[in-house]
MIBANU-304744 format. One record per atom (N, C-alpha, C, CB): x, y, z. Coordinates in steps of 0.1 Angstrom, whole numbers, plus 2048, in hexadecimal, padded with zeros to 3 digits. Each point is the difference from the previous one (the first is absolute). Last residue first. Glycine has a CB too. Example, Ala and Ser with C-alpha at 12.3 -4.5 7.8 and 13.67 -1.06 7.14 Angstrom:
8807EA847;80980B800;7F880B808;80C7FA7EA;7F77CD815;7F780C800;80980C800;7ED7F480C;
END
This chain:
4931D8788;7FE7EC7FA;7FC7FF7F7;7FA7F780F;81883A80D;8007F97F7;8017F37FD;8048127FE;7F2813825;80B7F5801;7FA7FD7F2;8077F781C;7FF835800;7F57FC7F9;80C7F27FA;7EA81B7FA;812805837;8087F77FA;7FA7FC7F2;8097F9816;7E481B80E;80A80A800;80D7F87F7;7F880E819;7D77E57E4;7FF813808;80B8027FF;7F0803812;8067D77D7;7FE8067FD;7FD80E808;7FE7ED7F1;7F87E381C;8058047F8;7FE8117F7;7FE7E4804;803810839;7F67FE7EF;8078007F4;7EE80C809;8287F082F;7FB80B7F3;7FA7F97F3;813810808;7F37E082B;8058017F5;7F98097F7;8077EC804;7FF82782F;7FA7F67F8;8037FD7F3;7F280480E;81C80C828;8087FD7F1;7F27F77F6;8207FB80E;7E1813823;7F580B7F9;8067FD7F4;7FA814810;81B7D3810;7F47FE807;7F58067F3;80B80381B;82B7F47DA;7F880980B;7F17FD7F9;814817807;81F7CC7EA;7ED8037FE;80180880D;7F07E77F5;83B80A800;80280E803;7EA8047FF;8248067F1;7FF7C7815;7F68047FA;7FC814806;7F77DF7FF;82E803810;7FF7FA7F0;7F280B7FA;8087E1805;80180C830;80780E7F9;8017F97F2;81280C815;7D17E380F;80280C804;80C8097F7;7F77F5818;7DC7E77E0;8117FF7FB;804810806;7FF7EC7E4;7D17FF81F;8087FF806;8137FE801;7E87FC801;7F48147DE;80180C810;8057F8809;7EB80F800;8117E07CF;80C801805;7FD80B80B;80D7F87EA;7D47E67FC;80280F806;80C7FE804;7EB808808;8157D07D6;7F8804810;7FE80F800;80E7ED810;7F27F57C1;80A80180A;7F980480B;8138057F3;7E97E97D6;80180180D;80880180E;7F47FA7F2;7FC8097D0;80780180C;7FA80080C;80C80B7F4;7EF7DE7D7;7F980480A;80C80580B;7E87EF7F9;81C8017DE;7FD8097FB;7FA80B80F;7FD7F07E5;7FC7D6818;80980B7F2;7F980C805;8047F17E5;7F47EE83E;7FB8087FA;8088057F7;7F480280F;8107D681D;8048057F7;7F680A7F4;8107EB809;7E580D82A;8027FC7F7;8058027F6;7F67FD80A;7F180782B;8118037F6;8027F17F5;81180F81B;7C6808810;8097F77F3;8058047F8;7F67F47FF;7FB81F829;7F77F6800;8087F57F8;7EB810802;832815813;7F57FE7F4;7FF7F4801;8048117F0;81480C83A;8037F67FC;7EE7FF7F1;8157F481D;808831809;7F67FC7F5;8037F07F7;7FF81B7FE;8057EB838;8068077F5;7F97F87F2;81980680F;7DA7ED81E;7F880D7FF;80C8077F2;7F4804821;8007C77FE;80A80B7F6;7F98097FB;80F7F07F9;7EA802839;8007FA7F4;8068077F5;7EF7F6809;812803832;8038067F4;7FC7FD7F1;80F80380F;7FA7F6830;7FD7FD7EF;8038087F9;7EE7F6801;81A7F9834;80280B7F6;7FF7FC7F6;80C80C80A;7E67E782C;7FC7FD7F1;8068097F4;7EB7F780A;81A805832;8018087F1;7FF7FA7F2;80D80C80D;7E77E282E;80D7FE7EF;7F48077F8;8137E2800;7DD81882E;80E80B7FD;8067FC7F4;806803818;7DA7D37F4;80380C805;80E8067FF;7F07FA80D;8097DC7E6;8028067F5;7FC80D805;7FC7EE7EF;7FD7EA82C;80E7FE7F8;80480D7F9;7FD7E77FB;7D681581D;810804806;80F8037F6;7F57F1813;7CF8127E1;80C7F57FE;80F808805;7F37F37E8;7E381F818;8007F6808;80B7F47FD;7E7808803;81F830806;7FC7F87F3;7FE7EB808;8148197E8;7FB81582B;7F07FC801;7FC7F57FB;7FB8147FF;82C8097FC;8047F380A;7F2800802;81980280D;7EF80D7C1;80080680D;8017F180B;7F18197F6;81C7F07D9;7FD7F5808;80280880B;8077EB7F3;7F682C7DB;80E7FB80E;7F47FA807;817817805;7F37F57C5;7FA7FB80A;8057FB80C;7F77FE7F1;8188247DD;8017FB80D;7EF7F6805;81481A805;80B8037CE;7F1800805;8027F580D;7F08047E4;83280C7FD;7F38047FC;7F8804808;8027F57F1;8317F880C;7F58047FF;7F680B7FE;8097F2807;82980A7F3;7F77F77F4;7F47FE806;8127F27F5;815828821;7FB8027F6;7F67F87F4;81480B808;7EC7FE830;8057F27F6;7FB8077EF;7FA7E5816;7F9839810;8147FD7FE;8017F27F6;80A809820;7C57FD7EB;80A80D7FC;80C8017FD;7F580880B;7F77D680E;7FD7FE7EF;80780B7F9;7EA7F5802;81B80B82F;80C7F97F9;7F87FB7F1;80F7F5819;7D68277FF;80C8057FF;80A7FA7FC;7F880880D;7E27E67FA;7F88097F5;80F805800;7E2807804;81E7DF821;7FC7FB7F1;7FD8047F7;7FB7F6807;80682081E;80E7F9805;8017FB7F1;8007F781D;7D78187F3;8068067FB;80E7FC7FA;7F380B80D;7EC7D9805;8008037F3;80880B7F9;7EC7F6805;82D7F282A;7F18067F9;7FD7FF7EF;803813815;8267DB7FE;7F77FE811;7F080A7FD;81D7FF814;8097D97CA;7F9812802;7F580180F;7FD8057E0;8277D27FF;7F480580D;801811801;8067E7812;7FC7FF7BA;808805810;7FB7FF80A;80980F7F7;7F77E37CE;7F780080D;80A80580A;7EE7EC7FA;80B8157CB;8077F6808;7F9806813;81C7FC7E9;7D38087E9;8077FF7FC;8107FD80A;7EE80C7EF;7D97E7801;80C80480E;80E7FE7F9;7F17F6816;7DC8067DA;80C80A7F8;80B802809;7EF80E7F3;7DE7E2824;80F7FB7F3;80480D7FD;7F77EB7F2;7DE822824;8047F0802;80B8047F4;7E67ED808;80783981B;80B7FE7EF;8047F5800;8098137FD;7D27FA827;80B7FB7FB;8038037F6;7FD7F380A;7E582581C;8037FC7F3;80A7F97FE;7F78107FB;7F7804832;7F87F77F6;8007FB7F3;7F780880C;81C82A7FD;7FE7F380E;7F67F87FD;80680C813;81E8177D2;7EF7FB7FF;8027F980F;7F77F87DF;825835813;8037ED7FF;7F57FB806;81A7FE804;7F98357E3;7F77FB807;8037EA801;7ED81D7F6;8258077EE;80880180B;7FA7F980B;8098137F8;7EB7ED7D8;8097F6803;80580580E;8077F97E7;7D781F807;7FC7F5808;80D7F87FD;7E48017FE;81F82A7F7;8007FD80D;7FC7F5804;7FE812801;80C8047D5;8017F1804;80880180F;8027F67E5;7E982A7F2;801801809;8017F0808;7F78197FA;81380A7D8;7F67F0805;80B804813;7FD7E37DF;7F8848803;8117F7804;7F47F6806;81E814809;7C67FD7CD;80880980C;80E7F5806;7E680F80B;7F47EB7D3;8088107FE;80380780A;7F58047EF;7F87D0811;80B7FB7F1;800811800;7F77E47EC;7F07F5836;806814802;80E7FE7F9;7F680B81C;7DB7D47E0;80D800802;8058117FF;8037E47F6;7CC80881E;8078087F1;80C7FE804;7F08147F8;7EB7C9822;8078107FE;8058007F2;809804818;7DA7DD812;8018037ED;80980F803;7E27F37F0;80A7E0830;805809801;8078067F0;8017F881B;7DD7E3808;8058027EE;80980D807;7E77F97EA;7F97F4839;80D7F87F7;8038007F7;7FE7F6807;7D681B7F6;8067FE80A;80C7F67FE;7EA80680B;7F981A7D1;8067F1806;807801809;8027F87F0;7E382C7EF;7FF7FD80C;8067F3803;7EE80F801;81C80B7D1;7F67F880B;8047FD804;7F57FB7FC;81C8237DD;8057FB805;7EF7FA808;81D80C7FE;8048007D2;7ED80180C;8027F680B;7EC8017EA;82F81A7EA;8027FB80D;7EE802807;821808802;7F77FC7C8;7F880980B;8067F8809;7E980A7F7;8347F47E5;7F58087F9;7F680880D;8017ED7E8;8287F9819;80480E800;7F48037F9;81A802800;7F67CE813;7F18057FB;7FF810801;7F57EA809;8247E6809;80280D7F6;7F38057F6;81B7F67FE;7F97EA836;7FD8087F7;8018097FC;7FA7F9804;81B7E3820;7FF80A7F9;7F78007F6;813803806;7EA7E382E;7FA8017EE;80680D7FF;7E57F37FC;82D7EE82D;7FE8127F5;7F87FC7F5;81980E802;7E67D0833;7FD8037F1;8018137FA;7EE7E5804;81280182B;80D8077F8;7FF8017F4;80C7F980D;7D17F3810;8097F57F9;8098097FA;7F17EC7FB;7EE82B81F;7FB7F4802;80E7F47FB;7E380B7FC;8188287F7;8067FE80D;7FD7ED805;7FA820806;8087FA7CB;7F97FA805;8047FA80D;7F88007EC;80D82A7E7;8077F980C;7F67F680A;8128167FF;7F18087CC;7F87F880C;8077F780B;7EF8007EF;81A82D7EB;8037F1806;7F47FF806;8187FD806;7F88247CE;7FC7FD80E;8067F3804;7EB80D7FD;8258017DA;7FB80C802;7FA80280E;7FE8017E8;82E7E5800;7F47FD807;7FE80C806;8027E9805;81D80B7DA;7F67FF7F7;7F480280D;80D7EF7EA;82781381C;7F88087F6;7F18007FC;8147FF7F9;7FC7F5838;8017F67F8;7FC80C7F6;7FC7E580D;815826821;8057FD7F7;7FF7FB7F0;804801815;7DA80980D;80A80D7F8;80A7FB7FB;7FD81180E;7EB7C9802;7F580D7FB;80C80A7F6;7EC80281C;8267EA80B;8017F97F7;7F68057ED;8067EE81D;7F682380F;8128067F9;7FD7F77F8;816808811;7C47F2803;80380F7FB;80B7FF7F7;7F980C815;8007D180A;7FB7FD7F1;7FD8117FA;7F17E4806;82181E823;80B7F17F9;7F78027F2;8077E7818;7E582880A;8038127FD;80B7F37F0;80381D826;7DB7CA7F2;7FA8097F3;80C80E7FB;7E27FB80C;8317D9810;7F88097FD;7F88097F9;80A7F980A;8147E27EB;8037FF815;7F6807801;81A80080A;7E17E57CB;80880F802;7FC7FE80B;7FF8117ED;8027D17E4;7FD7FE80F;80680E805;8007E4804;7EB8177CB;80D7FB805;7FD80080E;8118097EE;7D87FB7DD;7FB7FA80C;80F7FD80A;7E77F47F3;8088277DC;8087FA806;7FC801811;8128037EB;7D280A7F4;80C8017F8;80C7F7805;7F98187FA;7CB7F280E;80D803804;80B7F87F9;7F7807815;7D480B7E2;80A7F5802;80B806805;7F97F27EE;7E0828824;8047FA7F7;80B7F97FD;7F480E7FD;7F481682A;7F97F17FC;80C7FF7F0;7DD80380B;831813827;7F98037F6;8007F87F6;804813806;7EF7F1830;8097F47F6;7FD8077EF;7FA7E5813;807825828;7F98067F6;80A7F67F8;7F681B806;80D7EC829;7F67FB7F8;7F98077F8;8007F380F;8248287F7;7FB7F780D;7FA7FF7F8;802804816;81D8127D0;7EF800800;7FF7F6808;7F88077E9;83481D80D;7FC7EE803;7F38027FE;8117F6812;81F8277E6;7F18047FE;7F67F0801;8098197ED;82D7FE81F;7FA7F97FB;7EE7FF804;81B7F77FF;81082A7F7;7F17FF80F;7F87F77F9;7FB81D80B;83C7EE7E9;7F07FE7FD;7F97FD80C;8037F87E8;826826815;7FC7F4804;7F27FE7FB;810801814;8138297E0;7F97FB80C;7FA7F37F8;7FA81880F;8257FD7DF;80580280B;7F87FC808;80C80D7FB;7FB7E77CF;7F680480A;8087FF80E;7EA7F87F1;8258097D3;8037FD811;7F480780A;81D8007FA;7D37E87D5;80B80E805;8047FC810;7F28187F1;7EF7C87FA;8078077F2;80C808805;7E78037F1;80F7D582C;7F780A7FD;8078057F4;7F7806817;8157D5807;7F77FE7F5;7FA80A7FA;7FD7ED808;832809812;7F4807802;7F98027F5;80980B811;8137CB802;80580C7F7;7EF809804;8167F17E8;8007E983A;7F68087FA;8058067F2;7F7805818;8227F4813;8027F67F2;7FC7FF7F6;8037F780A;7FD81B826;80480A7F8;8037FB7EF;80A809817;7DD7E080B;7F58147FE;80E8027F9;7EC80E81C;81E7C67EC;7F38007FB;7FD80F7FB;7F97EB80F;823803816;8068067F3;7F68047F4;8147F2805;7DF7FD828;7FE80D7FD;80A8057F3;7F980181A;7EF7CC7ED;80C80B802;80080A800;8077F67FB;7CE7EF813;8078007F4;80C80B805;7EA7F97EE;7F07DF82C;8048137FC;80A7FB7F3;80381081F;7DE7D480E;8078007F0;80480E7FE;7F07EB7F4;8037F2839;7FD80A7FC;80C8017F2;7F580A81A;7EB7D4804;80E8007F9;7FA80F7FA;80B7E37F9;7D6807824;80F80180A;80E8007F8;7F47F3812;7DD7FC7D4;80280580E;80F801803;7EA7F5807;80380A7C8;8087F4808;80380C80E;8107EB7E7;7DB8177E0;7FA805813;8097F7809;7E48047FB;82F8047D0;7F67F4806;7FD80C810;80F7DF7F4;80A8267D6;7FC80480C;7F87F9808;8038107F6;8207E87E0;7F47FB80A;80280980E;7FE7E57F7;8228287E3;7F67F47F5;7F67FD80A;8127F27EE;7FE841818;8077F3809;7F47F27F5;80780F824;8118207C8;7F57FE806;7FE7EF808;7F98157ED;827820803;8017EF806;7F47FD801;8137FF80D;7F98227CE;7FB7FF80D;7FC7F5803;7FA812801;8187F57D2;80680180A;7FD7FF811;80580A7EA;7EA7E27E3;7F980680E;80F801803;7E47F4808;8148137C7;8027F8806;7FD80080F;80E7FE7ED;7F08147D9;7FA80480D;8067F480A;7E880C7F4;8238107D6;7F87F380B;803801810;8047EC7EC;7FB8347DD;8067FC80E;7F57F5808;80F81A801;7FE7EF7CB;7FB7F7808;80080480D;8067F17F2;8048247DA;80580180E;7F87F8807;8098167FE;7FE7EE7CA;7F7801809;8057FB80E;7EE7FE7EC;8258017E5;7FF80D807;7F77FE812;80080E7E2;7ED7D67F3;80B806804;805812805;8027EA7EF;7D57F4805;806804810;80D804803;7F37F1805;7F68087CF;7F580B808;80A802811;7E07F37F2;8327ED7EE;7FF80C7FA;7FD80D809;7FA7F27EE;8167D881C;7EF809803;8078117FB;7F17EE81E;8327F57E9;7FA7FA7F3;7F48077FE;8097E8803;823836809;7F77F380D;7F47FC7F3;80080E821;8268137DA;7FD7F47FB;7FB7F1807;80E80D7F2;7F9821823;7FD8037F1;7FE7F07F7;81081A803;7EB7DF833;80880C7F8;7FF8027F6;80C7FE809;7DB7F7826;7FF7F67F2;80C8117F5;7D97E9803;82980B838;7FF8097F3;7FE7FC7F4;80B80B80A;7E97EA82E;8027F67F4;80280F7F4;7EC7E4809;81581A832;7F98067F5;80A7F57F3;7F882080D;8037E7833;8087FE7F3;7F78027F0;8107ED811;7E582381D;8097FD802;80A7F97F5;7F3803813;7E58267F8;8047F67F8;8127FB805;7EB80C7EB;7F581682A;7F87F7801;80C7F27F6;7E4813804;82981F806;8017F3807;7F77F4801;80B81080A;80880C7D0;7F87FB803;8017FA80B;7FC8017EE;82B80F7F9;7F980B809;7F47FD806;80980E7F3;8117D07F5;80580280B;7FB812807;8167EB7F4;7D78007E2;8017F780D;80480380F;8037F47EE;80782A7EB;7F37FD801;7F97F6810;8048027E1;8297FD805;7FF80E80B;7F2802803;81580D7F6;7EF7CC7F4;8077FD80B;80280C806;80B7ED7F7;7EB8177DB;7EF7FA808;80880080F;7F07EA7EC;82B82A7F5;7FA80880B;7F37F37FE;8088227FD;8197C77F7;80980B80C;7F0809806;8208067F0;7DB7DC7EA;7FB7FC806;804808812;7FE7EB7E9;7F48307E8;8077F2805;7FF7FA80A;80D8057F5;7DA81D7FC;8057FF7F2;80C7F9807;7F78167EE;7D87EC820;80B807804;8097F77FA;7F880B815;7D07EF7FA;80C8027F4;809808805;7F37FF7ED;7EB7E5835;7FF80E7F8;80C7FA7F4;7FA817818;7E37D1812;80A8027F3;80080B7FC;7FF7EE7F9;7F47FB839;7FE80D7F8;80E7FA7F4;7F5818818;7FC7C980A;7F9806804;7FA80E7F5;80D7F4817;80B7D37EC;80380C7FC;7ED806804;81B7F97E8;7FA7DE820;80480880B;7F980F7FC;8187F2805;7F97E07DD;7F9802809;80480E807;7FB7E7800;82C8027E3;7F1800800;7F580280F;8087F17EB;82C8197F8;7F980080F;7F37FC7FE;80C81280A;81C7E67D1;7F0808806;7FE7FC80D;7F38007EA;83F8037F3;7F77F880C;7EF808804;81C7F780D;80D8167D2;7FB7F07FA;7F57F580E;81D8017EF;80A824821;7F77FD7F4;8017F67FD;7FF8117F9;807808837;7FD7F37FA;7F98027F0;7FD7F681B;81F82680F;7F78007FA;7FE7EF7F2;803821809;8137F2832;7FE7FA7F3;7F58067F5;8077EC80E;803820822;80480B7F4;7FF7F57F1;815813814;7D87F0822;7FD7F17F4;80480B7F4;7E57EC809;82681D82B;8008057F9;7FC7F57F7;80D812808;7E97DD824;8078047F8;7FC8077F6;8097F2807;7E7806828;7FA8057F4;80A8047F9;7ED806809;8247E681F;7F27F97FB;7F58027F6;8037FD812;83480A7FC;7F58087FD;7F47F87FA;8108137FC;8167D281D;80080A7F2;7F1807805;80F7EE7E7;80D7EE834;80080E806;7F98097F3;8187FB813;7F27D37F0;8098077F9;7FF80E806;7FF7F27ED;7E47E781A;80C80680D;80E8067F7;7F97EA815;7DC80A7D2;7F980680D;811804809;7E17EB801;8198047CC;80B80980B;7FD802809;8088097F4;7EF7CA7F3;7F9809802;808809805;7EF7F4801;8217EB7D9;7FD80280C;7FA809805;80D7F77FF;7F87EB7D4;80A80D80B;7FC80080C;8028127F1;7FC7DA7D5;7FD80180E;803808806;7FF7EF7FF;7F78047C8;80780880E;7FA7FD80C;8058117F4;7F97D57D5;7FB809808;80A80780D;7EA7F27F9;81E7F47DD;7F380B7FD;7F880380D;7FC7F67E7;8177DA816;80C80F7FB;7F18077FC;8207F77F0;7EE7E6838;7F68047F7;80580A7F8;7F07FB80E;8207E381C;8038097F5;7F67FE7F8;817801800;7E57FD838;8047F87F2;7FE8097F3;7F77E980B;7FE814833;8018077F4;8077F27F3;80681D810;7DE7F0825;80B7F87F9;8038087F3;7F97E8809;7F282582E;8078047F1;8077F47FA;806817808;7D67F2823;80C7F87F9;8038037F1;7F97EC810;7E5835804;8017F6800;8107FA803;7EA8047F3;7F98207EA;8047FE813;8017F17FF;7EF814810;8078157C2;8037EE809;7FE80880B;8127EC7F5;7DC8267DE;80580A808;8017F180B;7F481F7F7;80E7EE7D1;7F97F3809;80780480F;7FF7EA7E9;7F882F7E6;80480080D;7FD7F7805;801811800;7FD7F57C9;7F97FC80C;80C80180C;7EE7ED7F3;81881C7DF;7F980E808;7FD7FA80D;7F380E7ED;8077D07ED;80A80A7FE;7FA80980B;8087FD7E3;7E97D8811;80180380F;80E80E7FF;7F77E080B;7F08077CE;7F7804808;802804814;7F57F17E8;82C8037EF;7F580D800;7F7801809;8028007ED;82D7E5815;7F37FE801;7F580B801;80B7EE808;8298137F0;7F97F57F4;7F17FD804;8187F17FC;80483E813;7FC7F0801;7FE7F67FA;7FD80880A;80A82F7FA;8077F67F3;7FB7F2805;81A80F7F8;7D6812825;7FB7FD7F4;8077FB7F1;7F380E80E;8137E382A;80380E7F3;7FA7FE7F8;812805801;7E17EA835;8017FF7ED;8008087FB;7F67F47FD;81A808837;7FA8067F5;7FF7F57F3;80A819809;7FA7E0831;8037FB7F5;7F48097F4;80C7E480E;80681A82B;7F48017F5;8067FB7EF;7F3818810;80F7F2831;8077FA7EF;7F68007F9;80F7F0804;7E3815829;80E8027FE;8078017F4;7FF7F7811;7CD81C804;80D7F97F4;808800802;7FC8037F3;7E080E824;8067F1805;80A7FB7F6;7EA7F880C;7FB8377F5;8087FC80F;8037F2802;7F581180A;80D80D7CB;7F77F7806;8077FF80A;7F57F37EF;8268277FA;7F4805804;7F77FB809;8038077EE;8267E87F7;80180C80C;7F5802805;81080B7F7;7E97E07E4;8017F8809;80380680D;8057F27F0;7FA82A7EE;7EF7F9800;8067F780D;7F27FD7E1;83781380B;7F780D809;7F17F7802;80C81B7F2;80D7CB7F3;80780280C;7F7806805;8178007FC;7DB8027DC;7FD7F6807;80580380E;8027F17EB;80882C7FA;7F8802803;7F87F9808;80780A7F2;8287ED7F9;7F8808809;7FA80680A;8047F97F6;7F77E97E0;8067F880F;80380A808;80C7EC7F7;7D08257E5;80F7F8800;7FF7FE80E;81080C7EE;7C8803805;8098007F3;80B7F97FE;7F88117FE;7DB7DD81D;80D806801;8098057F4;7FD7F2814;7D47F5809;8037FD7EC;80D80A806;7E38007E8;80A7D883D;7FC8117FB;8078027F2;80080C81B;7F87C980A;8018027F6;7FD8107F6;7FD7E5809;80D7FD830;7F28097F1;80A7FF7F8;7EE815808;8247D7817;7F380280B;7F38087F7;813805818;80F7C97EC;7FE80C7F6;7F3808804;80A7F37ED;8207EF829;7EF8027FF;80080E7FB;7F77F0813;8347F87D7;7FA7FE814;7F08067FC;81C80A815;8137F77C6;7F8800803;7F77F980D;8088067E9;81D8157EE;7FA7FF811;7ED7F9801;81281B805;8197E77CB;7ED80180B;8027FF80A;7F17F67F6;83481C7E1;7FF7F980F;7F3800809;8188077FF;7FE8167DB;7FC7EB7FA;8017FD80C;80B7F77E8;80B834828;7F87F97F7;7FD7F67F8;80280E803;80181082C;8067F17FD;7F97FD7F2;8037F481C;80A83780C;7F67FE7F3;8057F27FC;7FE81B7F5;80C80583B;8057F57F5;7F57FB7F3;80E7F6816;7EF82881A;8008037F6;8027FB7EF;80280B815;7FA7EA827;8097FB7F0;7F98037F1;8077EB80E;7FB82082E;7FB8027F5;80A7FA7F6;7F3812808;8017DD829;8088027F5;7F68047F2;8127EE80D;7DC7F8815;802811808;8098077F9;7FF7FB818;7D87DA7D5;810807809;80080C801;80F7F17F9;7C87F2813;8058077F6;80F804803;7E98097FA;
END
């Protein structure tokens, strides 16, 4: 990868080398930032939605590789900024009409445009971007109506594997990066609450990999909709669950179940902790020699774009690759399932990551029709 940042935009112009995904994106951007993110993209290439080809409007196409290129009109390229030095959780101050976010969504309400759904969003720390249908949205019944949606911030590694004589961890930027998922400010720490073999019984919602039962907690608290877990020490498996009616639990060995701690300060001590016997297969975002796991957990810390680490102890049975630091990462900024054109429809991000533009406090909530304003339609 190069060592040169080039911020440069190229438009009617395809890039193109090995293609590593394909993700939906409002703009180029946002694109950029997505590629920024992945730990192998060098380049990428947007579809605008003026394009002549509908069925690839919104699309991100995230490269590596040998770079060629050629003219196309209706779309954009660029580059990744990994060695630009930028803030890895950009401010996303855009708003997008005529565009729907699809998927994600956790809680709808009404609110008489689309500014306070977005002051809405942006007091929620569960919600990371949101859809506003406005007065002349075609669905009668849905006009007016606020969307907030949901996205994973907390790093989670795509394969966890058992691999002797490698030890794994996560950045300590991590405990301050968090937003705090509780309603009010709390000074003390949740006392996270577990059930040793114990498994509480019903479907689950989403299935992700977690370093520990304390890993599938935060994750748990982070998610709006998950009321327990089940953690499975054997293969790293979180089952979240939702089920705010009862909880039953039984006896299972190798299981582990808790409640997420949603009315106090989350507590992410287990990112300070570093596993032995674990790998974080892939997501390398680039490597060093290091003379401990500590050593490795410390330069992930200082590298503003990881996450999450694997170090190669001198035990390891392969020489070549003793003492080298593994540093990953995956993309953790809000990015929607799908982006599509919508008459009538608004979209945009929370703005809590934009440090000056926005005056939202923590206790600001929108106001209802008719307490201190009466609006006439």
């Amino acid at each position: 990868m190069s060592q040169v940042c080039n911020p440069e935009l190229q438009e009617n112009e395809e890039f193109f080398g090995r293609e590593l995904r394909s993700v939906y994106s409002p703009d180029v951007n946002h694109c950029q930032q997505l590629c920024t993110q992945h730990p192998s993209c060098s380049f990428f290439t947007f579809i605008q939605p003026d394009s002549g080809n509908e069925d690839r409007h919104f699309h991100c196409y995230l490269k590596s590789g040998t770079r060629t290129q050629s003219t196309l009109m209706g779309v954009t390229s660029g580059f990744s900024l990994k060695n630009c030095h930028l803030d890895p959780q950009p401010c996303l101050s855009q708003v997008y009409d005529g565009v729907d976010f699809s998927g994600g969504d956790y809680k709808t309400l009404f609110t008489s445009d689309y500014e306070g759904c977005q002051r809405v969003c942006t007091n929620d720390p569960h919600c990371q971007f949101f859809t506003f249908f406005n007065g002349s949205f075609e669905s009668v019944n849905h006009r007016y109506k606020c969307h907030l949606k949901f996205s994973w911030t907390v790093p989670r590694s795509p394969w966890i594997k058992t691999v002797a004589d490698l030890v794994s961890g996560f950045s300590l930027k991590i405990i301050n990066s968090q937003p705090d998922t509780s309603k009010q400010t709390h000074t003390h720490k949740c006392q996270i609450k577990l059930f040793r073999n114990s498994e509480i019984l019903g479907n689950h919602t989403e299935n992700l990999l977690a370093a520990s039962p304390e890993h599938c907690h935060a994750l748990c608290t982070a998610h709006p909709q998950c009321t327990y877990f089940v953690y499975t020490s054997d293969n790293f498996n979180c089952y979240l669950k939702n089920n705010p009616d009862e909880i039953v639990l039984i006896a299972r060995d190798g299981f582990t179940s808790g409640i997420p701690g949603s009315t106090c300060q989350p507590d992410y001590n287990w990112a300070k902790r570093t596993i032995t016997g674990v790998d974080f297969w892939g997501s390398d975002l680039s490597n060093l020699m290091a003379d401990s796991a500590e050593a490795c957990q410390r330069a992930c810390t200082e590298d503003p774009l990881c996450q999450f680490f694997t170090y190669v102890t001198d035990r390891f049975a392969w020489r070549t690759i003793r003492r080298i630091c593994y540093l990953k990462r995956i993309v953790t900024m809000p990015a929607p399932k799908k982006v599509s054109k919508l008459a009538n429809a608004v979209s945009g991000f929370s703005l809590r990551k934009c440090v000056s533009g926005t005056a939202f406090t923590p206790t600001e909530q929108e106001e209802p029709f008719g307490e201190s304003e009466v609006v006439l339609l």
